[in-house]
PDB file with SEQRES, HELIX, SHEET and CRYST1 records, atoms N, CA, C and O in Angstrom:
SEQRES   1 A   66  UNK UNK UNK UNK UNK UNK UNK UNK UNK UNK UNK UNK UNK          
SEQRES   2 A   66  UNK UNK UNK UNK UNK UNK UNK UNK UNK UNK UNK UNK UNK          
SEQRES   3 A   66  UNK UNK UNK UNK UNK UNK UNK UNK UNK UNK UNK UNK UNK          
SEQRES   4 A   66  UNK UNK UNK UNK UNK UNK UNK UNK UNK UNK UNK UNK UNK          
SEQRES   5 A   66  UNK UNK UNK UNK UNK UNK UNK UNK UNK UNK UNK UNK UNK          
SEQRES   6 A   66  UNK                                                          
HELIX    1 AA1 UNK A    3  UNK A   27  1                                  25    
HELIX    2 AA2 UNK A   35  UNK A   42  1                                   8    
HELIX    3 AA3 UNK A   46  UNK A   59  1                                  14    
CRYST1    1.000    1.000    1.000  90.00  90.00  90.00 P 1           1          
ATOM      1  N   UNK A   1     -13.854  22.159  -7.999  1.00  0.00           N  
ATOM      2  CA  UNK A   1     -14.041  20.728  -7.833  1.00  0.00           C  
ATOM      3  C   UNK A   1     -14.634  20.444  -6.449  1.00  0.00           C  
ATOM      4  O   UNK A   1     -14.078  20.993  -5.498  1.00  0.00           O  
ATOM      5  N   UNK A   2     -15.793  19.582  -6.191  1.00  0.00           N  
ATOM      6  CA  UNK A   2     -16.194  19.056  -4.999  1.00  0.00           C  
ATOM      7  C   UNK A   2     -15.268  18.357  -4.341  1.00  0.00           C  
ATOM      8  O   UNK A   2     -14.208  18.144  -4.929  1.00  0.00           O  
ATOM      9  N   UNK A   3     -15.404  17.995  -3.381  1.00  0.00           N  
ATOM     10  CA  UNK A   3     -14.411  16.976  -2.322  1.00  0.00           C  
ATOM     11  C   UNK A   3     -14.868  15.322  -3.023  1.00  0.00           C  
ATOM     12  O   UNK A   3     -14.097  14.363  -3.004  1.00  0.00           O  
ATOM     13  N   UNK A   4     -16.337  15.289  -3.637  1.00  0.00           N  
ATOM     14  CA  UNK A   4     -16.604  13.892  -4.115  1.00  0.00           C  
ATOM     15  C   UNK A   4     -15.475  13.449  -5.336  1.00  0.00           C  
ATOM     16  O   UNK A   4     -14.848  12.391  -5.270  1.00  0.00           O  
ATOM     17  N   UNK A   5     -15.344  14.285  -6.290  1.00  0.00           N  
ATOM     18  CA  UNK A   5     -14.911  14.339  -7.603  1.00  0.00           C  
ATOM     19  C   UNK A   5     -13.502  14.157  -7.128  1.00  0.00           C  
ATOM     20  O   UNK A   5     -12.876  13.167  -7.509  1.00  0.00           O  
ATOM     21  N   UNK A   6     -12.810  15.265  -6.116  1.00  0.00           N  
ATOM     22  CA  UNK A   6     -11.199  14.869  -5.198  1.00  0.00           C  
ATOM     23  C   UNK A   6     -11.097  13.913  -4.899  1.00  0.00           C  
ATOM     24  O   UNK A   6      -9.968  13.578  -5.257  1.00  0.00           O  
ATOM     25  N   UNK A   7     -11.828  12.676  -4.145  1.00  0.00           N  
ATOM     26  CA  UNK A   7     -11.697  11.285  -3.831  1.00  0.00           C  
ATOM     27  C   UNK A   7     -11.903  10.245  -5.040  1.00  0.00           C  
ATOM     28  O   UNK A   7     -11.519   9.075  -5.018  1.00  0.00           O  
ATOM     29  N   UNK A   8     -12.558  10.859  -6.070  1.00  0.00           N  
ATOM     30  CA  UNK A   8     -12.821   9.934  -6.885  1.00  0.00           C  
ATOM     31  C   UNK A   8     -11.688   9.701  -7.503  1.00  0.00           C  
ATOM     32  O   UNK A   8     -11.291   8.536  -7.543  1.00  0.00           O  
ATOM     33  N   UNK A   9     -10.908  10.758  -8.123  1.00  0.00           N  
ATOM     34  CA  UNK A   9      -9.922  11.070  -8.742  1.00  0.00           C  
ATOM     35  C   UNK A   9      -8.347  10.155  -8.079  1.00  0.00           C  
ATOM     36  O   UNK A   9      -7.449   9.499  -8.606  1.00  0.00           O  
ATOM     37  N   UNK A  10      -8.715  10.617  -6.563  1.00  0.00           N  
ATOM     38  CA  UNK A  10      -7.618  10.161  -5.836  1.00  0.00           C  
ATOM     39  C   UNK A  10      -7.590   8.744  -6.206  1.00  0.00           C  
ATOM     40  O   UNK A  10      -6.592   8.184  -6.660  1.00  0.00           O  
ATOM     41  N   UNK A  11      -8.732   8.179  -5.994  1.00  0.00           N  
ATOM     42  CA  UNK A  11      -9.086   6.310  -5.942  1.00  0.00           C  
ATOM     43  C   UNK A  11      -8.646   5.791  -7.282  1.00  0.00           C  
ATOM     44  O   UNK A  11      -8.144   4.693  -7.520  1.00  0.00           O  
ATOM     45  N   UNK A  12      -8.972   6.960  -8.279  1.00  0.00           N  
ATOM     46  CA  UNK A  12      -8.603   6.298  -9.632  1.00  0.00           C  
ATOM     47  C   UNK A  12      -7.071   6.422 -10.352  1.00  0.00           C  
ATOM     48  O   UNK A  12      -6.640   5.849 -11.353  1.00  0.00           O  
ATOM     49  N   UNK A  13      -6.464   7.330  -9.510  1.00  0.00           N  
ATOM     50  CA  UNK A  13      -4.793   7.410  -9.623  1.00  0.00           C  
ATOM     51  C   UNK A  13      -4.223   6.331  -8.834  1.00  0.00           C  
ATOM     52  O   UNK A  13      -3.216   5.734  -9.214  1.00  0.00           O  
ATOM     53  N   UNK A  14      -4.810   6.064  -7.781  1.00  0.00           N  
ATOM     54  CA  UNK A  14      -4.197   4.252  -7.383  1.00  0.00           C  
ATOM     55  C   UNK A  14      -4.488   3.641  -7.930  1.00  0.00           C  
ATOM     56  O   UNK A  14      -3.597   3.070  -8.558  1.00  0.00           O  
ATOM     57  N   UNK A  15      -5.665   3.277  -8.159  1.00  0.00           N  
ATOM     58  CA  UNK A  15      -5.679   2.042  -9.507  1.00  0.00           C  
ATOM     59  C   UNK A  15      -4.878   2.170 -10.626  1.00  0.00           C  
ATOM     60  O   UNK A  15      -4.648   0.982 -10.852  1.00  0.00           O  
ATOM     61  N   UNK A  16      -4.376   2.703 -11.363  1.00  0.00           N  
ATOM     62  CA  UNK A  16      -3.772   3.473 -12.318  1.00  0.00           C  
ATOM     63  C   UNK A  16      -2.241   3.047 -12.048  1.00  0.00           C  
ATOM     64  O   UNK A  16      -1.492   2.526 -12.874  1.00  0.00           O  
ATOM     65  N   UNK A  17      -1.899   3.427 -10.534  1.00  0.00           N  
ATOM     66  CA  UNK A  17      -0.374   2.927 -10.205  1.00  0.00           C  
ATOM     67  C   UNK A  17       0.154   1.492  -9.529  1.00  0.00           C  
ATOM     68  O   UNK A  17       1.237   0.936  -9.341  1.00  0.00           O  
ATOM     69  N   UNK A  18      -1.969   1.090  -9.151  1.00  0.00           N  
ATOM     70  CA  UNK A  18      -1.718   0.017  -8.916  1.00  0.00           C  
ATOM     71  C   UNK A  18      -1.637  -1.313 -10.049  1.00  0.00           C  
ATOM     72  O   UNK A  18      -1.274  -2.464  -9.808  1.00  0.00           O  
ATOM     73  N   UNK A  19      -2.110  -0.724 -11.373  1.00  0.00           N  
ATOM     74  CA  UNK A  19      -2.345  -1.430 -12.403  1.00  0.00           C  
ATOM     75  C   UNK A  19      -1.325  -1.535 -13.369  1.00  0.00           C  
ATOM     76  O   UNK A  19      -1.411  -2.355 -14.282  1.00  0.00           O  
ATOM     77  N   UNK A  20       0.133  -0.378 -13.180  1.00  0.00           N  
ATOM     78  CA  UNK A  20       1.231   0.063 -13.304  1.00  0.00           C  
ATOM     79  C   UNK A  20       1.939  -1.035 -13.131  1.00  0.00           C  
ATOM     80  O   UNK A  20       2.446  -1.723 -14.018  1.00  0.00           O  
ATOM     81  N   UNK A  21       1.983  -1.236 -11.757  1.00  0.00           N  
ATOM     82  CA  UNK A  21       2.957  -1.852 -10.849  1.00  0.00           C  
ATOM     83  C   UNK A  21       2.460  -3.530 -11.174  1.00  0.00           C  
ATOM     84  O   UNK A  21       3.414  -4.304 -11.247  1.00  0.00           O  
ATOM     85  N   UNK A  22       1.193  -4.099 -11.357  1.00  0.00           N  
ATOM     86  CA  UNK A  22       0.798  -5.470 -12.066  1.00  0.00           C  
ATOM     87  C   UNK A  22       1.758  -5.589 -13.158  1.00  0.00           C  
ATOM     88  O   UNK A  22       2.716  -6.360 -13.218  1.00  0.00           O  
ATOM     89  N   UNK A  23       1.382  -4.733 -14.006  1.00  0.00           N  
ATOM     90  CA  UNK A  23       1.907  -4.769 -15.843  1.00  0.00           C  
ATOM     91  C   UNK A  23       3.886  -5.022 -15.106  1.00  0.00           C  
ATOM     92  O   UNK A  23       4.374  -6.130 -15.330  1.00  0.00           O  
ATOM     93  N   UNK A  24       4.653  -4.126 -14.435  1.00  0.00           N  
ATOM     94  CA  UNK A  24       5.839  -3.798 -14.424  1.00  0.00           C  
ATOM     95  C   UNK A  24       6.256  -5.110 -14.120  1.00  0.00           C  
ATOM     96  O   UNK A  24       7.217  -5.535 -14.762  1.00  0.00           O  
ATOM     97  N   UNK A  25       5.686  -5.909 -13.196  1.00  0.00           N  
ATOM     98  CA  UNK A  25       5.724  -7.211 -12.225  1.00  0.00           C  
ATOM     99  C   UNK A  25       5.820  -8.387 -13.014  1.00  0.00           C  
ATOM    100  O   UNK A  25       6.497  -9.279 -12.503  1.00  0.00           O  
ATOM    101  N   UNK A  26       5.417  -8.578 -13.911  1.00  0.00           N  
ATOM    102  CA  UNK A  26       4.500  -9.320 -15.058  1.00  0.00           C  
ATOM    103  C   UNK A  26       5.993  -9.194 -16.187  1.00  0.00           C  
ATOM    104  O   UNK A  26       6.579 -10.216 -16.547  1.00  0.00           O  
ATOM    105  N   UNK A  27       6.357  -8.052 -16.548  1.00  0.00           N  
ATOM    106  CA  UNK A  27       7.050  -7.902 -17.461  1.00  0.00           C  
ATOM    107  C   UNK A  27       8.744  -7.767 -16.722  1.00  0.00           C  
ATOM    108  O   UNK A  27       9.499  -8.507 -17.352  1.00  0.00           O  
ATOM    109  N   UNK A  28       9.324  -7.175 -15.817  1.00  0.00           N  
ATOM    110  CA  UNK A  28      10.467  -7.303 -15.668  1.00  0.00           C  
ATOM    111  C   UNK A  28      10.062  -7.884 -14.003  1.00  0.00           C  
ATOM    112  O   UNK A  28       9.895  -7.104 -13.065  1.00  0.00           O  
ATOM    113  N   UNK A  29       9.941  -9.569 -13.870  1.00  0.00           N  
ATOM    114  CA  UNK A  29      10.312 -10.380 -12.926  1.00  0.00           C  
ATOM    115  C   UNK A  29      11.215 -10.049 -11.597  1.00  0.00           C  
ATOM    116  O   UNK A  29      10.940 -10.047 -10.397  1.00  0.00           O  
ATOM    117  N   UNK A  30      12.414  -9.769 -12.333  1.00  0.00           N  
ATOM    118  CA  UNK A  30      13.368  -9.534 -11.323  1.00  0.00           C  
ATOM    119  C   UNK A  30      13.333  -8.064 -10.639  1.00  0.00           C  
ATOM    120  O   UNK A  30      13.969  -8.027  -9.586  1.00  0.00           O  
ATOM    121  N   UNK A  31      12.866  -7.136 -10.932  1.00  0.00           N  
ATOM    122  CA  UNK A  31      13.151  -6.104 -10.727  1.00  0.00           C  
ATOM    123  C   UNK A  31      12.393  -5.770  -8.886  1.00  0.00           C  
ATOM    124  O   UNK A  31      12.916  -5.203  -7.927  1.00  0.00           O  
ATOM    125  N   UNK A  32      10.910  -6.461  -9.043  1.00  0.00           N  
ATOM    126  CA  UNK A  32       9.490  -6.241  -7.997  1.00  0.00           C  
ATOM    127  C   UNK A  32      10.090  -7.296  -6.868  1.00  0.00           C  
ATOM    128  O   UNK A  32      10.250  -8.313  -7.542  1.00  0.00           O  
ATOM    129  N   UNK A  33      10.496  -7.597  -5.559  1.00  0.00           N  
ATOM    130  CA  UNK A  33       9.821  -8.551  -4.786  1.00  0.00           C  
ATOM    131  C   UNK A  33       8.785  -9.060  -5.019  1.00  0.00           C  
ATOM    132  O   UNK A  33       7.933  -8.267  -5.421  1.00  0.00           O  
ATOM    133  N   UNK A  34       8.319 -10.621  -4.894  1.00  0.00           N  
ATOM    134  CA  UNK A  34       6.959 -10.690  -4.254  1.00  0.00           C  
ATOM    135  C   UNK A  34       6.259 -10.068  -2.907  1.00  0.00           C  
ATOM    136  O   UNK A  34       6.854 -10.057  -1.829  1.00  0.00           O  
ATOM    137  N   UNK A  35       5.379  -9.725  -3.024  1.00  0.00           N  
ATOM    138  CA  UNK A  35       4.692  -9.845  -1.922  1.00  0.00           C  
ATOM    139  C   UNK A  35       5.050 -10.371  -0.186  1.00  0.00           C  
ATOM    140  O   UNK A  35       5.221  -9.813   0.898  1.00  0.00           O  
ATOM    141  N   UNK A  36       5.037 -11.298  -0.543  1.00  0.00           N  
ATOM    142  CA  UNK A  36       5.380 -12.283   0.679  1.00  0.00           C  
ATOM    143  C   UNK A  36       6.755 -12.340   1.487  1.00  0.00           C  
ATOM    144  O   UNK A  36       6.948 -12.623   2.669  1.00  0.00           O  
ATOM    145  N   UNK A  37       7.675 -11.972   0.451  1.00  0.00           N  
ATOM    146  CA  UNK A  37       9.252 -11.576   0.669  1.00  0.00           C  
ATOM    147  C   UNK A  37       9.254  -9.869   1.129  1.00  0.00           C  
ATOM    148  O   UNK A  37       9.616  -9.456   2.231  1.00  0.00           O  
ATOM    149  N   UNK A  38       8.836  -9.156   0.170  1.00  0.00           N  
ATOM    150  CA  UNK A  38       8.672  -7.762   1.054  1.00  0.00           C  
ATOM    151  C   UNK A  38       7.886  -7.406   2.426  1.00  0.00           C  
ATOM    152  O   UNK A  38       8.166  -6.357   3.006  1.00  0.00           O  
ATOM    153  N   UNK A  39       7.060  -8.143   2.860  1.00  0.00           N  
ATOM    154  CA  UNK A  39       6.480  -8.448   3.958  1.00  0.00           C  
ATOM    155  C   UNK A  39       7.277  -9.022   4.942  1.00  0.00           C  
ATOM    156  O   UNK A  39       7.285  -8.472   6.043  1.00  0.00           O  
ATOM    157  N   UNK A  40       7.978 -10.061   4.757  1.00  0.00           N  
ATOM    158  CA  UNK A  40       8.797 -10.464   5.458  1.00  0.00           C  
ATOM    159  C   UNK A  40      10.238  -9.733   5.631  1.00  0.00           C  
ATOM    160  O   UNK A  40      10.923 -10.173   6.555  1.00  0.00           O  
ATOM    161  N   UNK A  41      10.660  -8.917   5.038  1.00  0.00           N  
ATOM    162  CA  UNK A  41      12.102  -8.056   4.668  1.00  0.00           C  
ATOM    163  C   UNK A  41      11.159  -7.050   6.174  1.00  0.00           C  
ATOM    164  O   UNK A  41      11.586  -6.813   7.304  1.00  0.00           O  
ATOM    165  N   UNK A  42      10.134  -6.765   5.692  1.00  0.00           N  
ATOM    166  CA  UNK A  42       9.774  -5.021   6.143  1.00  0.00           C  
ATOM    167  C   UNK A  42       9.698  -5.580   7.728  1.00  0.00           C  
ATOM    168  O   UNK A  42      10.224  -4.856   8.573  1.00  0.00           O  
ATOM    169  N   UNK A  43       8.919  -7.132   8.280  1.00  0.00           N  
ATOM    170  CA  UNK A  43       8.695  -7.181   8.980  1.00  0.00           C  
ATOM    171  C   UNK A  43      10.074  -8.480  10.472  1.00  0.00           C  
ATOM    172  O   UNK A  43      10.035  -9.181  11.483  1.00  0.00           O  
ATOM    173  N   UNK A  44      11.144  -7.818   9.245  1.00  0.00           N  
ATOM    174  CA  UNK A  44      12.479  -8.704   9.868  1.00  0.00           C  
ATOM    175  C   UNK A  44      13.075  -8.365  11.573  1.00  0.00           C  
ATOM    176  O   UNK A  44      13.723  -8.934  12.452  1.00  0.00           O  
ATOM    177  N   UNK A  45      12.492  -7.285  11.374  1.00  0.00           N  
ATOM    178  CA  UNK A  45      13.472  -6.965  13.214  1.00  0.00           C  
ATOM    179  C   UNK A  45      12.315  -5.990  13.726  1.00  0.00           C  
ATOM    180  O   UNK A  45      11.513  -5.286  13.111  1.00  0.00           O  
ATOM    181  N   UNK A  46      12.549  -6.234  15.191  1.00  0.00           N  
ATOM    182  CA  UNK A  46      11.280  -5.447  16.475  1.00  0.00           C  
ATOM    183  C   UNK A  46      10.641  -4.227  16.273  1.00  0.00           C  
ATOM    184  O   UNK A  46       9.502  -3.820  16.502  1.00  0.00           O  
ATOM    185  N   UNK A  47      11.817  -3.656  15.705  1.00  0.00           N  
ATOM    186  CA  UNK A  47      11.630  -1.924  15.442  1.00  0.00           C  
ATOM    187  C   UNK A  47      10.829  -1.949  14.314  1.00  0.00           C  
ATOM    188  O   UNK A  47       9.825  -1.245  14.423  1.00  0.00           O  
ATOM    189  N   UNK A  48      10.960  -2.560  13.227  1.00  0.00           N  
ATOM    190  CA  UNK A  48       9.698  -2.665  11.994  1.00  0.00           C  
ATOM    191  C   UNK A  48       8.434  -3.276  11.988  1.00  0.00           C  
ATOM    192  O   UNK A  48       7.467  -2.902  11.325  1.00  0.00           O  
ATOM    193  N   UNK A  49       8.504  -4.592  13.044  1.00  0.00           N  
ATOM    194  CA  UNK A  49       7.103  -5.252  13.669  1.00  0.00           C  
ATOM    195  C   UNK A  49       6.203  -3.624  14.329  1.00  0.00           C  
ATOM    196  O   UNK A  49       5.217  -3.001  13.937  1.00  0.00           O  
ATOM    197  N   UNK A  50       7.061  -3.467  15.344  1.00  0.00           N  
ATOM    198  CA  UNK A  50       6.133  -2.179  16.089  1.00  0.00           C  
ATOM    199  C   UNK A  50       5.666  -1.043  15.271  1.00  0.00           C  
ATOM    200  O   UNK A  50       4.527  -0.583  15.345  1.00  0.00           O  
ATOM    201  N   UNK A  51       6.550  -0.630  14.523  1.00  0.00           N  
ATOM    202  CA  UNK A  51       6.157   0.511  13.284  1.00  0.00           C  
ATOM    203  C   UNK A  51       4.732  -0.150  12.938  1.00  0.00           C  
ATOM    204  O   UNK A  51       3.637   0.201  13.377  1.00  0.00           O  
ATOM    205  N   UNK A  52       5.028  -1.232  12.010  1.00  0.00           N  
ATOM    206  CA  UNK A  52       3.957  -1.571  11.134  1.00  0.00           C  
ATOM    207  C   UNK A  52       2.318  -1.899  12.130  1.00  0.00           C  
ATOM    208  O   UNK A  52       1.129  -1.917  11.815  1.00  0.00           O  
ATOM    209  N   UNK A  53       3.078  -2.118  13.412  1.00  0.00           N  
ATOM    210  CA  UNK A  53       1.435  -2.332  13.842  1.00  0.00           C  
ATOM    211  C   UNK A  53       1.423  -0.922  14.173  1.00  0.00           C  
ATOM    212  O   UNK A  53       0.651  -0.514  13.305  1.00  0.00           O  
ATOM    213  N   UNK A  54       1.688  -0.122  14.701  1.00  0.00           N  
ATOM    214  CA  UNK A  54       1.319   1.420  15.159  1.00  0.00           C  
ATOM    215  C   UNK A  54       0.755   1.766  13.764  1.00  0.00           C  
ATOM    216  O   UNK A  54      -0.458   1.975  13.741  1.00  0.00           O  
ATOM    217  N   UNK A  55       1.283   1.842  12.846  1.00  0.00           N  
ATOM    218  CA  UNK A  55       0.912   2.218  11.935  1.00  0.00           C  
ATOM    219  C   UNK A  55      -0.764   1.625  11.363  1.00  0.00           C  
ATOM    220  O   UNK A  55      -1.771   2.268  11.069  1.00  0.00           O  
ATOM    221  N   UNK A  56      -0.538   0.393  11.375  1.00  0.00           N  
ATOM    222  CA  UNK A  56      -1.901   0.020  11.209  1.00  0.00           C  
ATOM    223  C   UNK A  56      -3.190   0.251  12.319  1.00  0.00           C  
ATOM    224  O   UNK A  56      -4.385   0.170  12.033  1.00  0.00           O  
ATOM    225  N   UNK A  57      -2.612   0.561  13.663  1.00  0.00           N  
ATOM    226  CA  UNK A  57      -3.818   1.198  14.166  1.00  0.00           C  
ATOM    227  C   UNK A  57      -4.052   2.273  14.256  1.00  0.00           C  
ATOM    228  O   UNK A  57      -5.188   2.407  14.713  1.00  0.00           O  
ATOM    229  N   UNK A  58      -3.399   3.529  13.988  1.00  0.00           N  
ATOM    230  CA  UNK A  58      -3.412   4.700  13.351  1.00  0.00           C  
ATOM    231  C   UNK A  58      -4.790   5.028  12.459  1.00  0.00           C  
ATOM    232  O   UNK A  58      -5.649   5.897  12.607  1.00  0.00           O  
ATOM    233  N   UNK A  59      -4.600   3.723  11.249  1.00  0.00           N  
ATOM    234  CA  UNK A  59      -5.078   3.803  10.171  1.00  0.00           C  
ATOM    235  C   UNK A  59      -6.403   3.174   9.917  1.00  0.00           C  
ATOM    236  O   UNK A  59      -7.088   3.344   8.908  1.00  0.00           O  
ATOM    237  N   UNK A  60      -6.761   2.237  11.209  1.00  0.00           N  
ATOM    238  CA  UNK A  60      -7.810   1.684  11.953  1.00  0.00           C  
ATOM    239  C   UNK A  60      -8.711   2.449  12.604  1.00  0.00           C  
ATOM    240  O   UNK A  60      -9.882   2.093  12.734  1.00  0.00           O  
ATOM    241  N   UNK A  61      -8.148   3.793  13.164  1.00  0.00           N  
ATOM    242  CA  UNK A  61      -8.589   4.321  13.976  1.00  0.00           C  
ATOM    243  C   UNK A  61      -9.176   5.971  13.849  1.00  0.00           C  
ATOM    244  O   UNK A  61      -9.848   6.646  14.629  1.00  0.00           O  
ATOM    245  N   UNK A  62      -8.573   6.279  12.450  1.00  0.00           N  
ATOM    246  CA  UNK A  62      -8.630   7.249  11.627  1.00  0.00           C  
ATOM    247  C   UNK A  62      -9.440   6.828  10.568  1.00  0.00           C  
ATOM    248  O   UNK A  62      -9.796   7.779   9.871  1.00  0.00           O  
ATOM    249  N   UNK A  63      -9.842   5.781  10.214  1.00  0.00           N  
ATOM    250  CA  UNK A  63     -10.818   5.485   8.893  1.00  0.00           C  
ATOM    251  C   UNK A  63     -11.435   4.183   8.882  1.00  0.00           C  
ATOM    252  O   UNK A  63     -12.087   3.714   7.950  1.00  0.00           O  
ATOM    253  N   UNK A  64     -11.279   3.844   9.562  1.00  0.00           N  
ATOM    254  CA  UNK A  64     -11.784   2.584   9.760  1.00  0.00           C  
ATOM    255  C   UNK A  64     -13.096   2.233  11.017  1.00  0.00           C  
ATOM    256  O   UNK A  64     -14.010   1.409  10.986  1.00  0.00           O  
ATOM    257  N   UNK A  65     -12.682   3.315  12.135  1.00  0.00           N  
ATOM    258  CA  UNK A  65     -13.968   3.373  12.673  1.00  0.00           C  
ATOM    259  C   UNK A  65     -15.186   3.894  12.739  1.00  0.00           C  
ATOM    260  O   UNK A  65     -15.140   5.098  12.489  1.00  0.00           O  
ATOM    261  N   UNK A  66     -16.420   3.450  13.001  1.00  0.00           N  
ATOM    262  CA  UNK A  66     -17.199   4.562  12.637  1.00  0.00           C  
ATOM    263  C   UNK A  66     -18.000   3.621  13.569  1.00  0.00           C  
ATOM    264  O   UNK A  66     -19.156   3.903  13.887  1.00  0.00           O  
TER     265      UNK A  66                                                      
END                                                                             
């Protein structure tokens, strides 16, 4: 397998779990947070604010620049 066909594959198993996780959301309500509430849970105290931005410039800085 090429490295093209490895990324393709990769991209299309997230869609797949991301299209999973729509259908699951949709059908058992209670089970998923929204969005907006898990964001706010993850981003409740100092130590998880700082994670999440380290983390996002990590991920800025590794694939995002060019």
């Amino acid at each position: 397998m090429s490295d093209r066909v490895i990324v393709i594959v990769g991209f299309l198993v997230v869609l797949v779990i991301a299209l999973g996780m729509v259908v699951v959301t949709h059908v058992h309500r209670d089970l998923v947070a929204p969005l907006g509430e898990t964001i706010a849970y993850l981003t409740g105290n100092r130590v998880a604010r700082i994670v999440a931005v380290l983390v996002w410039a990590w991920v800025g800085w590794h694939f995002l620049v060019r």
